[in-house]
C-alpha positions in Angstrom: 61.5 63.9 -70.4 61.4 67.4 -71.2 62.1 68.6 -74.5 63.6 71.9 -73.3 67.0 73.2 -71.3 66.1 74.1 -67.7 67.9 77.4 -67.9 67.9 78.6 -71.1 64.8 76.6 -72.7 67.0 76.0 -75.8 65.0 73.1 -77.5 66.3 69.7 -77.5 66.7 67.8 -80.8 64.3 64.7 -79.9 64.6 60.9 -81.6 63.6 60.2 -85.1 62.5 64.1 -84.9 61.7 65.5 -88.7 64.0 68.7 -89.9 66.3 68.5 -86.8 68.1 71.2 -88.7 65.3 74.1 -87.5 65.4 72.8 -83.8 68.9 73.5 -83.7 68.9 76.5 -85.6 66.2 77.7 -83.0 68.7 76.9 -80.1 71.6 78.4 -81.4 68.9 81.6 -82.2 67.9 81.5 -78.1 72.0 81.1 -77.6 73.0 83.9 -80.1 70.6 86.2 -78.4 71.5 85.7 -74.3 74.6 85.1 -74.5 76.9 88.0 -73.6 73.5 89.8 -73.3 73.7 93.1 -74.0 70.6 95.5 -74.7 70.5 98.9 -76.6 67.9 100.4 -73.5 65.2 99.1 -71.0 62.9 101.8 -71.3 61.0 101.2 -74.3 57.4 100.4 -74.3 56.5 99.7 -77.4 59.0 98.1 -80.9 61.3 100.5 -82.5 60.2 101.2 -86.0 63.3 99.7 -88.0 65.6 97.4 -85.3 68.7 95.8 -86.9 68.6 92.4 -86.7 70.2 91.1 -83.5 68.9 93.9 -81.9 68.1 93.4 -78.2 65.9 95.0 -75.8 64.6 94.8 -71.5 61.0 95.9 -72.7 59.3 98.3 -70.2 56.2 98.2 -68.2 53.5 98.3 -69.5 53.9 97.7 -72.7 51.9 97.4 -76.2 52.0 96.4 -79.9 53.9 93.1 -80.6 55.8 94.1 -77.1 52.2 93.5 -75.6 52.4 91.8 -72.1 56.4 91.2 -72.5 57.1 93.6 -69.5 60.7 93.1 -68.5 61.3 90.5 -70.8 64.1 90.4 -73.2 63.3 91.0 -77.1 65.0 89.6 -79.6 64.7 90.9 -83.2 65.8 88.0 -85.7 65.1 86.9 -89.0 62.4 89.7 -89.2 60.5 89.0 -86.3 60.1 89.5 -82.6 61.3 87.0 -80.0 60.5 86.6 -76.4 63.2 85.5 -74.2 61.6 85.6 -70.4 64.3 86.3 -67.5 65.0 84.1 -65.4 67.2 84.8 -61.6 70.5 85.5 -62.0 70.1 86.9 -65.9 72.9 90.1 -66.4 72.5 92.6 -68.9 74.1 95.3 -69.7 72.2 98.5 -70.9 74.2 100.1 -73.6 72.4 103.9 -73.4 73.3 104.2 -69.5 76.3 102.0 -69.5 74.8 100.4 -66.6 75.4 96.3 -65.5 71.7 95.0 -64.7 70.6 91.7 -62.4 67.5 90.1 -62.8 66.3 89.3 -59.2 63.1 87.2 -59.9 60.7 90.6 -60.2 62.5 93.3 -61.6 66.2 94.6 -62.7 68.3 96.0 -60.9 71.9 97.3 -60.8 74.7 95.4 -59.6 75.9 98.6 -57.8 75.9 97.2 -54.1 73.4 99.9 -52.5 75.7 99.5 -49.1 78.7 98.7 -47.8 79.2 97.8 -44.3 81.7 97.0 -41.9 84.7 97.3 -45.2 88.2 96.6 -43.6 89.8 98.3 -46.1 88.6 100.8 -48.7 90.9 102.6 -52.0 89.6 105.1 -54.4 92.1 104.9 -57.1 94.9 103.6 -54.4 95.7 100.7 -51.6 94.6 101.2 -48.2 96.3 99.9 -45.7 96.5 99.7 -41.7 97.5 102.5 -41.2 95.1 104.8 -43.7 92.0 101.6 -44.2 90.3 104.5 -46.4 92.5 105.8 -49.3 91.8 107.9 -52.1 93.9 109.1 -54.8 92.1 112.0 -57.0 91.9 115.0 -58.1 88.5 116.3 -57.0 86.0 115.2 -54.0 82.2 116.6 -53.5 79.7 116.2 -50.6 76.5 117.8 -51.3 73.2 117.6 -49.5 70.5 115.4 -50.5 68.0 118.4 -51.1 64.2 118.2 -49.6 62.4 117.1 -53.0 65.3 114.4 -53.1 63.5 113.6 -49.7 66.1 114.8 -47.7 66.3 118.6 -45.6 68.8 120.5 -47.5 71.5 120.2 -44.9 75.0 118.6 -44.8 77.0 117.8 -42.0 80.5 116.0 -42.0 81.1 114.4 -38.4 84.0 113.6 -36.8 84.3 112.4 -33.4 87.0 111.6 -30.8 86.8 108.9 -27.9 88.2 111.3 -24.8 89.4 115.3 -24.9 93.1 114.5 -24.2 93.1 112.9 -27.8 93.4 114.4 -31.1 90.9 115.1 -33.2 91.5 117.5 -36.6 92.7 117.6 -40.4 96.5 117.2 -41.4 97.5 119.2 -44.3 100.6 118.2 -46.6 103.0 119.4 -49.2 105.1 116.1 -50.2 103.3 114.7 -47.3 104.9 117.1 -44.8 102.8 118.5 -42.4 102.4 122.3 -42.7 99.2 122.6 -41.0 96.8 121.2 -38.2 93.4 122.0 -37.9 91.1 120.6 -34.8 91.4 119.4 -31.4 94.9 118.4 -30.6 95.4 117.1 -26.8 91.8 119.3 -25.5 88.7 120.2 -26.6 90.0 123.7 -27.8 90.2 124.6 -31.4 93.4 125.6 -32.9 95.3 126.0 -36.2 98.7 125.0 -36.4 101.6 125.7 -39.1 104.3 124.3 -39.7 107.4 124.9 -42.1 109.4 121.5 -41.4 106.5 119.4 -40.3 108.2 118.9 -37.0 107.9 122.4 -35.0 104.5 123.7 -35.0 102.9 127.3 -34.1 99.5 127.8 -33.2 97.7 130.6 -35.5 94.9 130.5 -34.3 93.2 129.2 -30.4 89.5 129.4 -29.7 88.3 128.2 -26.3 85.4 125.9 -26.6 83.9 127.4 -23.2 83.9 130.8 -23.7 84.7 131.2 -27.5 87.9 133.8 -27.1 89.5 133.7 -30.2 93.4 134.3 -29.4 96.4 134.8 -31.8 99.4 133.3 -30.1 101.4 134.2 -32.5 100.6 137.5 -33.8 103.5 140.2 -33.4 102.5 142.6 -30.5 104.3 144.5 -28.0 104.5 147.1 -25.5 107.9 148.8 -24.5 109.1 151.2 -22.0 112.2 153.4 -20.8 113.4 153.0 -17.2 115.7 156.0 -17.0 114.8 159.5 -18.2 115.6 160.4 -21.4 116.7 163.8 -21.8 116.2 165.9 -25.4 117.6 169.2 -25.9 115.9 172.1 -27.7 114.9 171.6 -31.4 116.0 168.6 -32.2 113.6 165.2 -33.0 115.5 162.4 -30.6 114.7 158.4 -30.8 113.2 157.6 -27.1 115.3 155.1 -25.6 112.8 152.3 -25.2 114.5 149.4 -23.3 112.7 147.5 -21.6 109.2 145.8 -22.6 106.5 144.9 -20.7 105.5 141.8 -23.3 107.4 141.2 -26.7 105.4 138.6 -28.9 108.0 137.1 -31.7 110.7 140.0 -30.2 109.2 142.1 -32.7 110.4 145.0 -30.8 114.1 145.5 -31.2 115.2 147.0 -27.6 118.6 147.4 -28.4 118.0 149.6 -31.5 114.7 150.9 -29.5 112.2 150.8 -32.6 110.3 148.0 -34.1 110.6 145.6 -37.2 107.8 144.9 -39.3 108.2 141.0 -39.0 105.2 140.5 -41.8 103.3 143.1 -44.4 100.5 144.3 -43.1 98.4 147.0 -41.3 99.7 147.9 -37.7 98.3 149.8 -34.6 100.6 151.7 -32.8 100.3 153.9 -29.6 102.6 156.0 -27.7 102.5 157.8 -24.0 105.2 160.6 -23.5 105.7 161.8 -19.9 106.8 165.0 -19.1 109.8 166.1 -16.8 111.2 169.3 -15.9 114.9 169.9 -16.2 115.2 173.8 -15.6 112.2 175.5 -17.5 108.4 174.5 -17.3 107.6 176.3 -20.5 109.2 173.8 -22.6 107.1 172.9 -25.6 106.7 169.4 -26.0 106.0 167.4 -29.0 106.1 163.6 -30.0 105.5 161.5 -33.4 106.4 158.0 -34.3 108.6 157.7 -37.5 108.9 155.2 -40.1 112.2 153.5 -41.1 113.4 156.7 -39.1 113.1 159.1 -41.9 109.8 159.9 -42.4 106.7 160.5 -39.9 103.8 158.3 -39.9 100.5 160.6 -40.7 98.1 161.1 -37.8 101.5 160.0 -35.3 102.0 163.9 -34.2 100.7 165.2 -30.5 101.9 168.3 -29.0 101.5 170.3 -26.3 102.3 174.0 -25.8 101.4 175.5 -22.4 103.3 175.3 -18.9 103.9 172.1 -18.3 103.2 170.5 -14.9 106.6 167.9 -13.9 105.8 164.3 -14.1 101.6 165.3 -14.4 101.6 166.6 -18.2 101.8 163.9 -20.9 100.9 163.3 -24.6 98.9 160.4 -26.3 99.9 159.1 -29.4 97.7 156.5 -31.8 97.6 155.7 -35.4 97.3 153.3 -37.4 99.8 152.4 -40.9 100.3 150.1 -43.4 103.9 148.1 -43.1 106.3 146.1 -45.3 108.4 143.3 -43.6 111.3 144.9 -42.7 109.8 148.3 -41.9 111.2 149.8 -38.4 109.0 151.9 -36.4 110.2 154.4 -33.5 109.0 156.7 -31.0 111.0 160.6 -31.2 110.1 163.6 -28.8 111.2 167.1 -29.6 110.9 170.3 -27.0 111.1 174.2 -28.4 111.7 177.2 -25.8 113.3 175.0 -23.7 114.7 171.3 -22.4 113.7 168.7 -20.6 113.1 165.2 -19.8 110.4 162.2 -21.0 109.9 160.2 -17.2 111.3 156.8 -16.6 108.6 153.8 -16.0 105.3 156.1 -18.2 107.1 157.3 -21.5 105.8 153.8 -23.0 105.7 152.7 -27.1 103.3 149.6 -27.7 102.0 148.3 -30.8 99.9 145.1 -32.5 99.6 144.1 -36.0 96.0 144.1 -36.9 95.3 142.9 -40.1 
């Protein structure tokens, strides 16, 4: 019969055995010192110079001293002395210094931190998953960063995500409230896009790149390019609005046709160009002129082009181009303006086009 535990190797009190006291006292010792085991490090080589008494440590390799070939074992301070308490499978510990649960696994210890997960079902950070989202987190603040190449990786980091076929969708779904007010991926083809949203329910496309050629278009962005199909006639001396009312292409009707200017729809920086065709009414020595205006008071720098020779009927024209900075709201027309004498700016090439551009 042994006269120790199999686990523990507390020491049995035997028959007729002298001072049973001490063997018990020496159990409850062993007991007082593994149970709830918890160590103040694991690092340690050699004793601290003044332990408290209870104190408990996982002695590291290679050690020396009184610690002298206790590698990995437990020690036990206690009525003034050192004792060894050997690990055996299945021992926890926690290490107090690193807050950190340890196992002992027959050779060393190791964290209880499972180094993998596979094949989870369902997964919450700090929230249920569910069917519908099996990975869930709730926080305030993610990272992925790259293992770097002394860590043994290369540096890199690349976040993959994959769909089965191009007719499905493949992107990120940005919420407010969780309501959608932007996409960003591959929605129903392999071409990228970003979508907006103010409802969650109607959607327009920002942005479109096409994955074979990479053209980057702007579906939305407000452009246009308007034209007059009758000629307008302008009398001597006198700056006139160009009746403009027809367009070729009017992206978010930016272009207001039936007040023949355009409205800003959003700030910022426009391009706008202009092409005024001549026609005679009675004189070809009319001077002509043309500017675009802003918010039809005042004329947009750089927007003036004129021309003061004979004129040839339907052959002499003026270019216009400039760029300016716009407020939402902001109207933007075409004038002409003859001295000497009359005349007419040609149906079908007396044209007004512009894009925003930034």
């Amino acid at each position: 019969m042994s006269d120790a535990t199999t686990h523990l190797l507390l020491p049995y009190i035997l028959a007729a055995q002298a001072q049973k006291h001490v063997t018990h006292n020496e159990a409850l010792r062993i007991l007082d010192g593994l149970v709830q085991l918890s160590v103040l490090d694991r690092d340690l080589t050699e004793p601290p110079a003044s332990p408290a008494d209870g104190a408990r440590y996982i002695v590291g390799s290679g050690a020396v001293g009184d610690w002298a070939g206790w590698d990995l074992s437990v020690a036990l301070w206690t009525d003034g002395a050192w004792l060894r308490l050997p690990p055996r499978t299945g021992w926890r510990a926690w290490v107090e210094d690193e807050g950190l649960l340890l196992v002992y696994d027959d050779a060393n210890w190791i964290g209880t931190t499972p180094a993998a997960l596979q094949n989870m079902a369902l997964l919450g950070v700090g929230t249920t998953a569910d069917a519908s989202n099996p990975f869930s987190a709730k926080l305030n603040a993610a990272l992925w960063t790259a293992k770097t190449v002394a860590e043994g990786g290369t540096g890199d980091l690349f976040y993959t995500m994959n769909k089965e076929v191009a007719g499905d969708d493949l992107g990120l779904t940005l919420q407010t409230g969780f309501v959608t007010k932007a996409l960003v991926g591959l929605f129903g083809s392999d071409r990228f896009r970003l979508a907006v949203s103010a409802d969650g329910s109607t959607f327009f496309d920002g942005l479109s790149v096409d994955n074979a050629t990479g053209i980057v278009d702007q579906p939305r962005l407000p452009r246009f390019k308007a034209y007059t199909n009758y000629d307008n006639y302008v009398g001597v001396g006198t700056w006139t609005k160009i009746g403009l009312n027809n367009t070729d292409y009017n992206d978010q009707g930016a272009f207001d046709a039936a007040n023949n200017h355009f409205v800003a729809p959003v700030d910022g920086t426009y391009l706008f160009g202009a092409t005024l065709l001549y026609k005679i009414n009675a004189s070809a020595t009319a001077r002509m002129r043309g500017r675009l205006v802003l918010n039809g008071t005042t004329e947009i720098r750089g927007s003036l082009g004129e021309i003061s020779a004979t004129h040839v009927s339907l052959a002499t024209a003026i270019w216009l181009q400039t760029m300016v900075p716009l407020t939402a709201g902001d109207t933007v027309e075409l004038q002409g303006y003859f001295r000497v004498a009359d005349g007419y700016f040609a149906a079908d090439h007396t044209s007004f086009w512009g894009c925003k551009i930034g």
